[in-house]
C-alpha positions, -999 to +999 in steps of 0.1 A: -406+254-121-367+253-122-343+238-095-307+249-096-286+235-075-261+265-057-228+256-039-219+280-012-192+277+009-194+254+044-204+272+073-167+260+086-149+285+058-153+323+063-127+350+053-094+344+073-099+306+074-068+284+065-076+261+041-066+237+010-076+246-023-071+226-056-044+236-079-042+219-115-002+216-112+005+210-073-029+196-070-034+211-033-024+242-019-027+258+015-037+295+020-060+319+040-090+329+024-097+363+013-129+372-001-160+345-002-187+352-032-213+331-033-196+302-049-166+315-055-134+316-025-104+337-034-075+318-014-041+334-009-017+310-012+022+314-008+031+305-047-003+329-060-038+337-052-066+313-070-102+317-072-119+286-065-155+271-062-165+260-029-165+225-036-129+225-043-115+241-011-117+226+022-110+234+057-075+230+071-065+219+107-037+245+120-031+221+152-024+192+123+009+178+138+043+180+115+053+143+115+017+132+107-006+111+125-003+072+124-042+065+120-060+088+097-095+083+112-073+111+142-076+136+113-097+165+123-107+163+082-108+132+066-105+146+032-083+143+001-057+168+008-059+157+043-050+125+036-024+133+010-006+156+034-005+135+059+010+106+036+039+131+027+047+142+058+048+106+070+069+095+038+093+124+042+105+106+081+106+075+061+075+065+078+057+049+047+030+028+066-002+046+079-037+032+094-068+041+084-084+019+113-073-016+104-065-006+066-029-004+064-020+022+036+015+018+022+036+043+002+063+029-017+096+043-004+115+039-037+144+025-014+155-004+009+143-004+042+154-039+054+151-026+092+116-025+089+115-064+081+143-080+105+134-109+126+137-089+157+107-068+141+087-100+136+096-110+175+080-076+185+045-074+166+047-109+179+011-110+197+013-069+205-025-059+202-032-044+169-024-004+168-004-005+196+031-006+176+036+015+144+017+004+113+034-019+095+023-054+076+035-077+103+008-060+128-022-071+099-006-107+095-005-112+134-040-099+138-054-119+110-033-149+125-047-145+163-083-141+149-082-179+128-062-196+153-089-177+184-126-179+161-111-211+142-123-196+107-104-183+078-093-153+071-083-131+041-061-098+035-070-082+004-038-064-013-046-040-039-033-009-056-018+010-087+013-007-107+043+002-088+029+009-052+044-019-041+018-046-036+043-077-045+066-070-016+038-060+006+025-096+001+058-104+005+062-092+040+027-110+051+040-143+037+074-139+053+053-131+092+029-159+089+055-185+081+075-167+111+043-170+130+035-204+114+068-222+110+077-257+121+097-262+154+134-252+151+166-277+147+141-296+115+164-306+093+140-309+062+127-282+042+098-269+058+064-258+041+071-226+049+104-226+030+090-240-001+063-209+000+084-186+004+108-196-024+080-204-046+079-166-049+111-159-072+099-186-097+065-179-099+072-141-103+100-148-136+068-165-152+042-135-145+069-101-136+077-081-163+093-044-168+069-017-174+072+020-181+060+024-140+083-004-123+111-025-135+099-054-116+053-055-120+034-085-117+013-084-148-014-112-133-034-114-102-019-141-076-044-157-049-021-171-019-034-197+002-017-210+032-034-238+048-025-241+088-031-274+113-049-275+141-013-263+159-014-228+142+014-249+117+016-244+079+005-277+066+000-268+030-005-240+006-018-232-028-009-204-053-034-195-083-027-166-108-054-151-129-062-124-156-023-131-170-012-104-194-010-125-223-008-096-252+026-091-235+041-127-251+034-117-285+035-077-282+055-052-260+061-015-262+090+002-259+107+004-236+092-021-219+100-057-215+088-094-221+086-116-189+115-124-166+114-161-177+122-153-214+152-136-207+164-156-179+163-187-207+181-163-230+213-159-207+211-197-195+239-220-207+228-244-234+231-276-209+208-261-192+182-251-213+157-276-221+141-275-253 
């Protein structure tokens, strides 16, 4: 006996549905579907018509607001396209920070946006109860924050993504909020820990940032930040290990890329300052 496996299309999609089908150049497109055989949907789109297998279209939600929703697990379909179209739309009202519950997704804007990371911003996630102010990296610090200085454990955000989404300045932001949050009274006159963290940053990034073909600015190692707080919620100490260092690039690099910061950086340095 033989067992083939059919796909039919979900009880959800019949013909007149709205839905998203895959496209190999825009990837998703919406349309009304049109005929259903067996396997095969026939989805009218606005560009053309495409015949698709079931398991490539999905339902659409024709209530799915126009400026997005803030936290994806709101979606009526948590699916690819779903997701997707809820990123542009977000990204298009330069909203690039989204929730998926207390995942923070980040789009990188490909711009400044130094409102987003004023002081007066860090004042207002300041102890505001997590989701109740727009997503943003200052509202996973705080919450990670309240929980160690609340349970007395540590705690860990995981940063991770593709080359050029914007992980460095993400970590960034978090290190900026918790030495906000962490920081040493005011009217010190020394350099604070917090200080020497955050301008450990520039230094450490000319030894492992290099221009690739993605981002002219892309850590080419994987950086471990730990920030060690007192018993008084203060930063007390911290500790910065790097790992899985691109080493081919010292020796070898494609064009047009580049080498790492530091070499060039010695390059344009006047010789009294060069050490050799």
């Amino acid at each position: 006996m033989v067992v083939t496996k059919c796909t039919v299309a979900p009880s959800s999609i019949v013909v007149g549905s709205i839905v998203w089908v895959e496209d190999p150049e825009a990837a998703w497109l919406d349309g009304e579907v049109k005929e259903i055989k067996g396997e095969e949907i026939t989805v009218k789109c606005k560009e053309k018509t495409i015949v698709a297998k079931a398991s490539n279209v999905h339902p659409k939600d024709p209530e799915f607001p126009p400026s997005g929703v803030e936290d994806m697990t709101k979606l009526a379909y948590l699916h690819e396209p779903g997701v997707l179209e809820n990123l542009k739309c977000r990204f298009d009202i330069n909203e690039i920070y989204t929730y998926t519950a207390n995942i923070l997704i980040a789009v990188n804007p490909f711009q400044r946006l130094p409102h987003l990371y004023a002081s007066n911003m860090m004042e207002k996630y300041k102890g505001a109860a997590f989701g109740e102010l727009s997503p943003h990296p200052f509202a996973i610090a705080d919450s990670a924050y309240r929980q160690m200085i609340k349970e007395r454990i540590s705690q860990a955000i995981l940063v991770s993504g593709e080359s050029g989404a914007g992980k460095t300045e993400s970590t960034k932001s978090l290190m900026q909020y918790l030495a906000f949050m962490g920081g040493q009274e005011k009217n010190s006159e020394k350099r604070s820990v917090e200080q020497k963290v955050l301008e450990s940053n520039p230094v450490l990034e000319a030894f492992g940032n290099a221009k690739t073909v993605r981002n002219n600015n892309s850590s080419r190692f994987g950086k471990f930040v730990e920030i060690q707080f007192n018993e008084k919620g203060r930063i007390s100490g911290a500790a910065i290990r790097t790992y899985l260092l691109e080493r081919s690039r010292v020796c070898q690099v494609s064009d047009p890329e580049r080498n790492y910061h530091c070499f060039y950086m010695l390059c344009a340095a006047p010789p009294e300052v060069i050490v050799l």
